[in-house]
C-alpha positions in Angstrom: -11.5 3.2 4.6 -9.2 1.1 2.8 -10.5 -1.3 0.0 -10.7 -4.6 0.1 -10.1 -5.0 -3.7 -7.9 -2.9 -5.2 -6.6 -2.9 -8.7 -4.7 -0.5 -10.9 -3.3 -0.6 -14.2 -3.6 -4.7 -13.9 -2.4 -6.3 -16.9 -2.3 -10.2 -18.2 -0.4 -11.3 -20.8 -0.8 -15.0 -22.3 1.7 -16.0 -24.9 1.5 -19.6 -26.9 3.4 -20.5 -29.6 4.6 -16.9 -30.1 1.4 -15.4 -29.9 0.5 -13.0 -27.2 -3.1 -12.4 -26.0 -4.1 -9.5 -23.1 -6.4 -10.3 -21.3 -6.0 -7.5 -19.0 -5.2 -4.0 -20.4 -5.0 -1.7 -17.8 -7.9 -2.5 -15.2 -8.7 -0.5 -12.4 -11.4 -1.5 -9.7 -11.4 -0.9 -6.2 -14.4 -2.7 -4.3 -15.1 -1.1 -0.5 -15.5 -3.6 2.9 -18.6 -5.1 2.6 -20.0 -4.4 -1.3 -21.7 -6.8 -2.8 -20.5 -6.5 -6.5 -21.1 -7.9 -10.3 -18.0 -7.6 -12.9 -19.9 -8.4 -16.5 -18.7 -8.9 -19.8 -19.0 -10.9 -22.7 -16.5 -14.3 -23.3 -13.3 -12.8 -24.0 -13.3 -8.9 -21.8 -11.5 -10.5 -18.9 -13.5 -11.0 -16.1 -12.6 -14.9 -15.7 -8.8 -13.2 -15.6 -9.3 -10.7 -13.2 -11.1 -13.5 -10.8 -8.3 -15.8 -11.3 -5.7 -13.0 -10.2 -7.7 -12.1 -7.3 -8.3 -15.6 -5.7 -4.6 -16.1 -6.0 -4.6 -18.7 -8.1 -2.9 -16.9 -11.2 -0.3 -13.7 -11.3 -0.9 -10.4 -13.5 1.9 -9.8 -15.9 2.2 -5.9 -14.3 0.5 -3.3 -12.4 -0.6 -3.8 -8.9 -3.6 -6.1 -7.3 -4.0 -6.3 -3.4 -7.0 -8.4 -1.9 -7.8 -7.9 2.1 -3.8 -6.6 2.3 -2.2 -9.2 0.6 -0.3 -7.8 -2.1 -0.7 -10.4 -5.3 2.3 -9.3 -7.1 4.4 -10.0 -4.3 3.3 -12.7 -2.1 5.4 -15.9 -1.9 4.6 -19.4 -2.4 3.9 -20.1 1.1 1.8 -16.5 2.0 0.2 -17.3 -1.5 -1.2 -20.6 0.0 -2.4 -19.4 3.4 -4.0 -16.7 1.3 -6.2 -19.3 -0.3 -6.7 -21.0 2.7 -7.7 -18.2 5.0 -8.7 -15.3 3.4 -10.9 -15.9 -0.1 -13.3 -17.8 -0.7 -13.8 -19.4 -4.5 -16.9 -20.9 -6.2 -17.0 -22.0 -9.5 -19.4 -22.3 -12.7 -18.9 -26.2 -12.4 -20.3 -27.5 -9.4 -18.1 -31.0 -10.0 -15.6 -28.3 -9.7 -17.3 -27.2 -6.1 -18.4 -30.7 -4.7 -16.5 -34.5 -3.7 -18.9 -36.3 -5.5 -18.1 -39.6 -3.5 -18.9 -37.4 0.1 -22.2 -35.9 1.9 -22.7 -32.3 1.6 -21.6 -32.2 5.2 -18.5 -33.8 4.3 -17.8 -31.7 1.9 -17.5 -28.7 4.2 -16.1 -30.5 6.6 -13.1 -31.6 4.3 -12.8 -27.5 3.5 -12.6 -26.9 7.3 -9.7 -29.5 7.7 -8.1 -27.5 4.9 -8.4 -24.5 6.7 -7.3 -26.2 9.9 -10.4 -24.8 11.8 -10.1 -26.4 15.6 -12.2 -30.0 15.2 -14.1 -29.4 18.4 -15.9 -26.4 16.4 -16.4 -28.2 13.1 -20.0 -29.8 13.7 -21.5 -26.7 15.0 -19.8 -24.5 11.8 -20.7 -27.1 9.5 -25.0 -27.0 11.1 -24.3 -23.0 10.5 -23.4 -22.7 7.4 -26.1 -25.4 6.0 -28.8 -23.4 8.0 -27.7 -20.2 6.6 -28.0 -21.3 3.0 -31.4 -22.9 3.5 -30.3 -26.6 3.0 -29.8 -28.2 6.5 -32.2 -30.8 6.0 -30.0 -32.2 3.1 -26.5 -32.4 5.0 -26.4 -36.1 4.6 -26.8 -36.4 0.6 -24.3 -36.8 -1.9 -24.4 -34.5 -4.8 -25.9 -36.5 -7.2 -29.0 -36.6 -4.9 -29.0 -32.7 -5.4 -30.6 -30.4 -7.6 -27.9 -27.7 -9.5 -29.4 -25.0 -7.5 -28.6 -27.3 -4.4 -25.6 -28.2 -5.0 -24.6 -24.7 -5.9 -25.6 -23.5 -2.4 -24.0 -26.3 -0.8 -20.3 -25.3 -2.9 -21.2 -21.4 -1.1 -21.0 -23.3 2.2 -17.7 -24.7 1.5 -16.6 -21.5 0.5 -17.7 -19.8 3.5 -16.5 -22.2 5.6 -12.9 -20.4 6.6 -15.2 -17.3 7.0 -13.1 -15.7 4.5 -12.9 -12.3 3.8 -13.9 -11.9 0.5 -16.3 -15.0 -1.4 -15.6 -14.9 -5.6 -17.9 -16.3 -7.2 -16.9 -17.0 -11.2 -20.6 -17.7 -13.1 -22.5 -19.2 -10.2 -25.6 -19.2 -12.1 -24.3 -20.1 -15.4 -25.6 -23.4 -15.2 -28.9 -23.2 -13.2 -32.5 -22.3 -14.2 -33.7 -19.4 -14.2 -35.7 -19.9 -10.4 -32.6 -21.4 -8.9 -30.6 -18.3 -10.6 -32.5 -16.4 -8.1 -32.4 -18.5 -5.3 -28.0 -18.9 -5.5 -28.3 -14.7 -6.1 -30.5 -13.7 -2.8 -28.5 -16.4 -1.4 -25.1 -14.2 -1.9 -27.0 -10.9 -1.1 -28.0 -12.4 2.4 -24.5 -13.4 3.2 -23.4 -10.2 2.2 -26.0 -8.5 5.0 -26.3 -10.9 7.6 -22.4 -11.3 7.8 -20.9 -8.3 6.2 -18.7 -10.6 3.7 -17.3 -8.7 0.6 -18.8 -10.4 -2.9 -17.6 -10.3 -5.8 -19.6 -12.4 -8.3 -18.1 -12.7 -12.5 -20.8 -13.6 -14.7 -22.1 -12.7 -18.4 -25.7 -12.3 -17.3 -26.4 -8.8 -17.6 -29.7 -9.8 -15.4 -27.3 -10.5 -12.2 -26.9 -6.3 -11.6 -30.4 -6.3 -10.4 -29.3 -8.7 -6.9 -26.7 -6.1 -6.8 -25.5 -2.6 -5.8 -22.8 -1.9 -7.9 -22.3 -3.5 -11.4 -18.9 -3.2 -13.1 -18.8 -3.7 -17.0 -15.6 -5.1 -18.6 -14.8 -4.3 -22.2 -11.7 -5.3 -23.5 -10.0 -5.6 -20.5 -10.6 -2.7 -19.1 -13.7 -1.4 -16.5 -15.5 0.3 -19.0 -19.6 1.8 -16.7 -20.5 1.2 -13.9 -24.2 0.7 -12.7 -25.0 1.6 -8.9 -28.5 1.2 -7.5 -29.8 2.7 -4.5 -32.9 3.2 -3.1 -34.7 6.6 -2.4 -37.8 8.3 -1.1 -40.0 10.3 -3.4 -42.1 12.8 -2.3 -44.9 11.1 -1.6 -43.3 9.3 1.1 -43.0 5.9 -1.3 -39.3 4.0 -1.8 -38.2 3.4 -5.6 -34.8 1.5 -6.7 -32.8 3.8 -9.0 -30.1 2.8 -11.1 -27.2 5.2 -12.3 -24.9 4.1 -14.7 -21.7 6.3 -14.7 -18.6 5.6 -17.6 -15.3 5.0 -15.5 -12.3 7.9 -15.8 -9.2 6.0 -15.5 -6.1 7.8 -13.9 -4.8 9.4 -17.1 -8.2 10.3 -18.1 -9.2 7.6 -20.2 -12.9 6.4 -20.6 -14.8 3.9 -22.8 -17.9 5.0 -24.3 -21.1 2.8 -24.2 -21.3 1.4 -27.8 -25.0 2.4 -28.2 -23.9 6.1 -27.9 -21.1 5.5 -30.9 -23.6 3.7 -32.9 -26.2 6.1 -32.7 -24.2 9.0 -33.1 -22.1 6.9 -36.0 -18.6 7.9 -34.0 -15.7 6.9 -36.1 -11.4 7.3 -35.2 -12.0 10.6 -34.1 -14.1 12.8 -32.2 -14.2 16.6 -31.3 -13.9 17.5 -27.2 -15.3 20.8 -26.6 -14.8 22.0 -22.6 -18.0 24.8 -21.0 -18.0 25.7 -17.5 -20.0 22.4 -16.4 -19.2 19.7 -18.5 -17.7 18.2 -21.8 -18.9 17.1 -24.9 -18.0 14.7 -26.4 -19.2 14.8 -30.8 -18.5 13.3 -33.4 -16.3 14.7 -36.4 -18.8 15.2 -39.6 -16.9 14.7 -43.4 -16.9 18.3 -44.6 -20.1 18.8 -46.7 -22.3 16.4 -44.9 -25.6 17.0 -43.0 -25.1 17.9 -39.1 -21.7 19.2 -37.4 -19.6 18.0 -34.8 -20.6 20.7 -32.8 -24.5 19.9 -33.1 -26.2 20.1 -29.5 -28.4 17.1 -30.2 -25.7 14.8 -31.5 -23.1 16.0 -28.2 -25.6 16.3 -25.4 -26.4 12.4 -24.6 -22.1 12.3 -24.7 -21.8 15.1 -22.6 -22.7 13.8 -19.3 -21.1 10.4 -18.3 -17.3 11.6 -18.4 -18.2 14.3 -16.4 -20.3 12.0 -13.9 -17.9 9.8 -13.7 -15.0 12.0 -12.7 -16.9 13.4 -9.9 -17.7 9.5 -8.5 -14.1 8.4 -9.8 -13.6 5.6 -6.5 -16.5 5.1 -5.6 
């Protein structure tokens, strides 16, 4: 199957006044046909970056991005602008980013499917779909300041669905909204993932987002540094749980981030010693000679050991 995402090696570099800032350093992520996805970080990792590149609306400084087949590195100024028309979708934080304040939220989509040159015999009856499908068709004629955020928020996924694009970004959707219309805009996404199969892809800080999702992608630094994946599975008395994985990501030269609560706790510093067994590797720190504890200590290696390991076997996934 190929991806509908894929990145490798992707690197951004800003430069001002002299100064250089990389904002990419070397990502990786490959997102399958239909996943519905979370990329989190803090301000600064490069997730805002990465969603810029892939909506076409900015170009990496090196490596190679493709999104639905369009290569990003080389598409031309023309392809670049059918590419936004036709094959993404884009939602932002800002919903006076989303929304023509001076025009109904049926207007609104209608002006996107002008943009997108959809036939105008078809408009009306894509324009009833969409509303219906996000729960607001009673409020097509209202103007956004008649709206609540959560409202408006779902009216600006509308728009973006509205060339039935192939994959819908989403940068912070939630980062203005409440906590109940949080979770409205979120099972909002995950039921236009399932009911029409559209690849997501949603950038956000809120750590709390991964639980509307299957597969949650940690930036650090510009970099994919875990990911989560949740899936659901029968026990043996017949009941369903949710289980959630977390695996570090193994780039191509066999690089890996470690989570920073396992270098805290284990007080990881410059160094540390590798040590290869049949199974797995571990992964210890280096102890000052003279200290308390080795690097070869089972207890300070063993909560290491695992997640390169786990994450080479599910490298692509």
């Amino acid at each position: 199957m190929t991806p509908t995402i894929e990145c490798h090696e992707l690197v951004r570099i800003f430069s001002s006044t002299g100064v250089e800032v990389q904002a990419l350093q070397g990502l990786d992520l490959t997102v399958q046909p239909g996943e519905l996805t979370a990329v989190v970080g803090a301000s600064g990792s490069g997730k805002s970056t990465l969603l810029t590149i892939l909506s076409g609306l900015d170009v990496p400084t090196a490596g190679r991005a493709s999104v639905a087949g369009h290569d990003l590195l080389t598409m031309g100024r023309r392809e670049r602008v059918e590419f936004r028309r036709r094959t993404v979708g884009f939602i932002w934080q800002q919903t006076a980013r989303n929304l023509l304040p001076y025009l109904t939220a049926a207007e609104n989509i209608a002006m996107a499917l002008v943009v997108a040159r959809s036939p105008r015999a078809a408009r009306d009856a894509r324009i009833t779909e969409l509303l219906d499908l996000l729960g607001i068709g009673s409020l097509a004629d209202r103007h956004p300041a008649e709206l609540s955020g959560g409202q408006q928020q779902r009216v600006a996924v509308a728009i973006a669905l509205a060339n039935n694009p192939a994959v819908l970004l989403a940068d912070e959707p939630t980062g203005e909204l409440d906590e109940a219309n949080s979770q409205i805009v979120l099972d909002s996404f995950r039921d236009i993932n399932e009911r029409l199969g559209t690849t997501v892809l949603i950038v956000t800080h809120d750590a709390g987002v991964s639980e509307h999702v299957r597969r949650t992608v940690q930036i650090r630094d510009g970099r994919t540094s875990t990911e989560v994946l949740r899936s659901t599975r029968t026990d043996h008395a017949g009941l369903e749980h949710e289980v959630a994985e977390e695996f570090a990501v193994l780039d191509r030269v066999g690089r890996l981030q470690l989570p920073q609560d396992y270098i805290t706790q284990l007080d990881m510093r410059d160094r540390v010693r590798l040590g290869l067994t049949d199974d797995h590797v571990t992964v210890a720190p280096v102890r000052a000679a003279g200290t308390p504890g080795t690097a070869d200590a089972p207890a300070a290696s063993a909560p290491v050991a695992d997640a390169p390991v786990t994450a080479g076997e599910d490298e692509g996934r």
